[in-house]
N, C-alpha and C positions, 0 to 999 in steps of 0.2 A: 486572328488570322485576317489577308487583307487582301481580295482581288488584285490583281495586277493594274487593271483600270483603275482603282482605287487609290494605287501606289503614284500610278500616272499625272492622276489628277491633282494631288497636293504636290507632285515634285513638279509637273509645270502645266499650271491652272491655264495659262494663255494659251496651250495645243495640246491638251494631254492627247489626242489620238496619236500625233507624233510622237511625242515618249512613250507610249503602250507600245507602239512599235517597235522602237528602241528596243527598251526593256522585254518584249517576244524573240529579239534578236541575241540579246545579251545571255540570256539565257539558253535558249540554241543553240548558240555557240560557244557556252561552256565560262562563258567570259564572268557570270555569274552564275553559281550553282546553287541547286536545292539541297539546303539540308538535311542529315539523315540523324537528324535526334531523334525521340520517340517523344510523348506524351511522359512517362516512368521517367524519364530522364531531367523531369520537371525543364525541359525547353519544348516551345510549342515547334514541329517539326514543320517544313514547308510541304503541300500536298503540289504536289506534280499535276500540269491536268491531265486528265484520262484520254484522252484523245486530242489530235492537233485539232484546235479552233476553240476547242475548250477551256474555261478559266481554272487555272492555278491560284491557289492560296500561298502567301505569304507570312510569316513570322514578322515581328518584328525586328529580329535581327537582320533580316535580307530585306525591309525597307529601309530599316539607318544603314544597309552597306549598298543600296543599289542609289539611295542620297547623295551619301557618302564620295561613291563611286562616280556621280554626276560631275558633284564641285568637284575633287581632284582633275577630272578630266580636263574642265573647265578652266582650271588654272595651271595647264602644261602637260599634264604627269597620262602619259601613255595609258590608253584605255584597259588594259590586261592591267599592268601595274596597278593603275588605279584601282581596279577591283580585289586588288589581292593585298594592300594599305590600304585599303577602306575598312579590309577584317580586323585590320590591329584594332579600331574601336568597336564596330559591331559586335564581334565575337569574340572578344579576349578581355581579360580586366583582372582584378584580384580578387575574385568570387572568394577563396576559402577565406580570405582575410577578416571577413563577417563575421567566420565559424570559428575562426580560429581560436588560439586562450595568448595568443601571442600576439595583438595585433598589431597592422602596419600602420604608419602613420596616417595612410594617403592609400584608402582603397578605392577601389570602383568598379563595378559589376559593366560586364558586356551591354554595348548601348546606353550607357549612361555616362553621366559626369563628377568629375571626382567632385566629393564634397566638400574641398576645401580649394579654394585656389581656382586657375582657370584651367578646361582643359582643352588642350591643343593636340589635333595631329598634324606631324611634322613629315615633309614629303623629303626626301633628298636623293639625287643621281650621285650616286659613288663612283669610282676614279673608272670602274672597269664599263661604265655604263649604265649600268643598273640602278632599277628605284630600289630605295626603301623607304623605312615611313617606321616611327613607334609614337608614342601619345604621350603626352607628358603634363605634367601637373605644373602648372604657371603659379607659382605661389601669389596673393595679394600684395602684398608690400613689394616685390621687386617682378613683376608677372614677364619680364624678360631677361631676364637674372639666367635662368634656366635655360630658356632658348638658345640664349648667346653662349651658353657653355656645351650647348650642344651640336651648335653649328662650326665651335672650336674644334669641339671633336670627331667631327668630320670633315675637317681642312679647309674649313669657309667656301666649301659648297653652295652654289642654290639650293637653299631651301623653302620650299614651298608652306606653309603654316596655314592650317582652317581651324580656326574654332568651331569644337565641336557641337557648344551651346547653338549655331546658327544650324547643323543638323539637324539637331530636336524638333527647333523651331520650323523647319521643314514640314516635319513628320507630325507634326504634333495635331495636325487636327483628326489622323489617322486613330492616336494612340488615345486619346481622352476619352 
């Protein structure tokens, strides 16, 4: 679990008082929200603070989506959007793929990166206006092979692309 100042200060070391702000805002306004896992639920749930002025804890899922949510921002992608494609890597992945007796090729647990290949999340505005955004596994030998069949598939749209390796890398003095 990780203070919000805490969060502040690795996503931007030059003013974290201005990003704590931000990020006070963001969350006030719903723009990013606390999670309501439990401890049983083997996810570490986000604590709320108890009072306005007081600090909230974070997970680590809500520091790679509130990262996450920064660079998207940062490169176009509407600030609500953004936070709401930033969950496709934070909180989504192929958990059971682990457990399973079937496995998939190319799994990856929420917050992390596939182990195989690169992994990318992809931003794109569809015809009606609207973002979307899914993550995709850049294989080695052709790591835009995939992309290009995906930008095919949504009619050579802008699409925006972050590697999600430069996320981590964010966070990472957080999570060590």
């Amino acid at each position: 679990m990780y203070r919000l100042n805490e969060v502040a200060a690795v996503i931007e070391p030059e003013n974290p008082e201005k990003r704590l702000a931000t990020l006070r805002i963001w969350f006030h306004r719903g723009i990013i929200s606390w999670s309501e896992g439990s401890e049983c639920d083997g996810v570490n749930a986000d604590r709320k603070p108890a009072k306005a002025g007081s600090a909230g804890k974070v997970s680590r899922f809500r520091a790679v989506q509130v990262a996450t949510t920064g660079l998207l921002n940062d490169l176009g992608v509407p600030l609500e959007e953004a936070a709401r494609i930033a969950l496709e890597f934070s909180d989504k992945g192929t958990p059971t793929a682990m457990c399973s007796d079937q496995p998939i090729n190319f799994p990856r647990l929420p917050s992390c990166l596939y182990l195989d290949g690169d992994t990318l999340l992809c931003a794109w505005r569809e015809p009606d206006g609207a973002w979307t955004g899914r993550v995709i596994n850049a294989k080695r030998d052709d790591p835009w092979l995939l992309v290009k069949s995906e930008i095919a598939l949504q009619g050579g749209f802008r699409v925006i692309i972050l590697d999600c390796k430069e996320v981590l890398e964010i966070v990472a003095p957080l999570v060590r």
